[in-house]
C-alpha positions in Angstrom: -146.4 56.0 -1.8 -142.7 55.5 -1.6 -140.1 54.2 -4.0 -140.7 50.7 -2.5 -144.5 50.7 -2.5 -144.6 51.5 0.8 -147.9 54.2 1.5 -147.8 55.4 5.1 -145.9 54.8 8.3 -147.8 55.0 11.6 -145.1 55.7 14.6 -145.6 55.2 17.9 -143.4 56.7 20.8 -141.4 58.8 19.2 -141.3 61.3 21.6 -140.2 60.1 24.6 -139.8 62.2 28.1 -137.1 64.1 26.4 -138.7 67.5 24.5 -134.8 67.5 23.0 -136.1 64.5 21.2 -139.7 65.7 20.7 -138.8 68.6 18.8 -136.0 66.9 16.6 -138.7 63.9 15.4 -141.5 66.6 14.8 -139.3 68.3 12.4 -138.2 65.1 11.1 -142.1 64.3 10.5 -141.7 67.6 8.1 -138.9 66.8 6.2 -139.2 63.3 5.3 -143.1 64.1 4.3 -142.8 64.6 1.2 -141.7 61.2 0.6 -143.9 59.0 2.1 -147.3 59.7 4.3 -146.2 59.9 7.8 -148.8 59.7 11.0 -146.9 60.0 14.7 -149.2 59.3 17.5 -148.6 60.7 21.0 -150.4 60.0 24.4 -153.1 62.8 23.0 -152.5 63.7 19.4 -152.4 62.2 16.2 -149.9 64.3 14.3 -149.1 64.8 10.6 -147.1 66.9 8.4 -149.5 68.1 5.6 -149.2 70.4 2.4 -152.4 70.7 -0.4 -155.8 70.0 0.3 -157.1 67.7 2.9 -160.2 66.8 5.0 -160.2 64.7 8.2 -162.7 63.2 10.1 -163.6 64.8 13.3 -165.8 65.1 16.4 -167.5 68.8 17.3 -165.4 70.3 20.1 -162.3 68.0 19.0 -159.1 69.9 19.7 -157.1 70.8 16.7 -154.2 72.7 16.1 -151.7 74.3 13.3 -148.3 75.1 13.5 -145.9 76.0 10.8 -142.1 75.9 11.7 -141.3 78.0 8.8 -143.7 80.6 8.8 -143.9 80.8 4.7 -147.3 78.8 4.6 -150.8 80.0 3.6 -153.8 78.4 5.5 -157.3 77.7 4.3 -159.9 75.9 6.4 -163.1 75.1 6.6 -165.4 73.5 9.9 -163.3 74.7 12.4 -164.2 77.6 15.4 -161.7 80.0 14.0 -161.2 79.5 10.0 -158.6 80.7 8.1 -158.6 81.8 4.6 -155.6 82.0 2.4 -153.8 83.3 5.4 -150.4 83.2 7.1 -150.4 82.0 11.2 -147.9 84.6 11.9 -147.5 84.6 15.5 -146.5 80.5 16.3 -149.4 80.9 18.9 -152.4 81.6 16.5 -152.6 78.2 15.1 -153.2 76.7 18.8 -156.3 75.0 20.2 -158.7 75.4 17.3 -162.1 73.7 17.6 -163.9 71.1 15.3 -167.3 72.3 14.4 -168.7 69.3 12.7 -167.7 65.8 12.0 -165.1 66.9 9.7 -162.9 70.0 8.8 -160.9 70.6 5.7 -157.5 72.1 5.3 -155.5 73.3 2.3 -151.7 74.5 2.9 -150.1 76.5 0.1 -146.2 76.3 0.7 -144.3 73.9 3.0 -145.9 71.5 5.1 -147.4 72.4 8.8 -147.8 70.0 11.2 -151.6 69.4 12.4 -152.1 68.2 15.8 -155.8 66.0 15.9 -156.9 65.2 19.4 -157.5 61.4 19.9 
């Protein structure tokens, strides 16, 4: 919750037809997130700049995927196809396309936030 009492913002088309744009408002996502819980929704994914421990809900097969701008965070997760533990993403490409396995998956990011990409 924010100075003003405010807990979340939901945002809707922030991403335009311009990938200029796209790009700019992800990383804004990152570093406004530690003020206030920020959720931007595309035409696909909900996406969300997380750090700590965190479960979501989820359907088996659901698309998921990690990427960390910075490259300094450690991953843990748990109910996904490909689980990480305590682990780094390395290459930006590893954290793509990961599958749910259940109807929910847990997270926990040591270091600066990532930005998880849910399918809708």
């Amino acid at each position: 919750m924010n100075s003003r009492g405010i807990p979340s913002l939901h945002l809707l088309g922030i991403f335009g037809k311009r990938e200029d744009h796209a790009l700019a408002n992800h990383l804004l996502l990152i570093r406004y997130s530690h003020r206030i819980r920020l959720q931007a929704y595309s035409h696909r994914f909900l996406i969300e700049p997380l750090s700590g421990s965190h479960r979501r809900h989820s359907r088996p097969g659901q698309l998921i995927s990690c990427l960390d701008p910075e490259g300094k965070a450690l991953l843990t997760t748990r109910g996904l196809e490909y689980e990480l533990k305590g682990e780094s993403l390395g290459s930006p490409s590893r954290g793509v396309s990961n599958r749910a396995r259940e109807t929910s998956f847990q997270i926990t990011v040591d270091g600066p936030p990532i930005l998880l990409f849910q399918e809708l």
